[in-house]
Structures are given as structure tokens and as C-alpha cells.
C-alpha positions in Angstrom: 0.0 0.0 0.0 1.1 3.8 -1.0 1.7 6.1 2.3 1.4 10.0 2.1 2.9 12.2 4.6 -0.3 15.1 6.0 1.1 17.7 7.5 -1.3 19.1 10.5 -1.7 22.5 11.5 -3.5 22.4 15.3 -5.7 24.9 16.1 -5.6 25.1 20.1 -8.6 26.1 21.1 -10.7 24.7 24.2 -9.6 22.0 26.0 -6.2 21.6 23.4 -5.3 26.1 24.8 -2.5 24.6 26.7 -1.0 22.3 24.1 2.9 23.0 23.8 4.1 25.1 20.4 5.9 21.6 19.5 3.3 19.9 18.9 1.0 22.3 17.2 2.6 21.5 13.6 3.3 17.9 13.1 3.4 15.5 10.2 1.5 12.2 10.4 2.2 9.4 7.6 -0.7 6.9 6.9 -1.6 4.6 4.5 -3.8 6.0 1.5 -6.7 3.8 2.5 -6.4 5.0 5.9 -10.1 6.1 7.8 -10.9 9.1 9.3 -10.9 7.7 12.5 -7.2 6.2 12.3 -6.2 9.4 11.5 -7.7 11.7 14.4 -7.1 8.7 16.7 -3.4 9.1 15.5 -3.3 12.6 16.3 -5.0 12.4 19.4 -2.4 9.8 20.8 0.4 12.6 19.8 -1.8 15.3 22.0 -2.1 12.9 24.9 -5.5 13.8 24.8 -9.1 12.3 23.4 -11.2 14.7 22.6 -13.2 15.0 18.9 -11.2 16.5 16.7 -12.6 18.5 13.2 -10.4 18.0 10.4 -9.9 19.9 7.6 -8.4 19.7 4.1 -6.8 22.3 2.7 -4.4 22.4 -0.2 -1.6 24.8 -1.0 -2.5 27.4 -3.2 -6.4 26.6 -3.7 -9.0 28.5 -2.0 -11.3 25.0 -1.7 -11.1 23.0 1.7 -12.9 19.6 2.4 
């Protein structure tokens, strides 16, 4: 299976305000076919924290998100 690389932005807000600057940019690599939930469940476990997390797409130089 391919892998991609995503690189996360996290917006602290809420119960993530105290987060530390280190781990408000970080780069996850998944498997293409990878769900949804592997992939906040992933980040989560980096936070330390298990909250519901919203997740955005945006690509570079595009005004469209999903």
C-alpha cells in the first residue's frame, strides 16, 4: 500500500489552549486507504489527549477546503 505524509496545523482552542508550540505542527504518515478515525485517533495519541477532533483539508494554493 502507498503512504502519504499530511502535514497538521492544530488549532488550540478549548480543552487543546495549553498544548505546547511543539506539537502544534506535526506530520502524520498513513496509508492511502487509511479512515478518518485512524487518523484523528493518530493525532490524538500525539496530543495525549481524546477529545473529537474537526479536520480539515486544505491544499496549497487553492482556496477550496474539504
Amino acid at each position: 500500500m502507498d503512504e502519504i505524509t499530511l502535514n497538521c496545523l492544530i488549532v488550540p482552542i478549548g480543552k487543546l489552549m495549553n498544548i505546547p508550540c511543539v506539537k502544534v505542527m506535526q506530520a502524520i504518515t498513513v496509508e492511502k486507504d487509511e479512515s478518518y478515525i485512524m487518523i484523528e485517533a493518530t493525532i490524538q495519541s500525539r496530543l495525549g489527549v481524546e477529545i473529537p477532533l474537526k479536520l480539515c483539508i486544505i491544499q496549497a494554493g487553492s482556496n477550496s477546503q474539504r
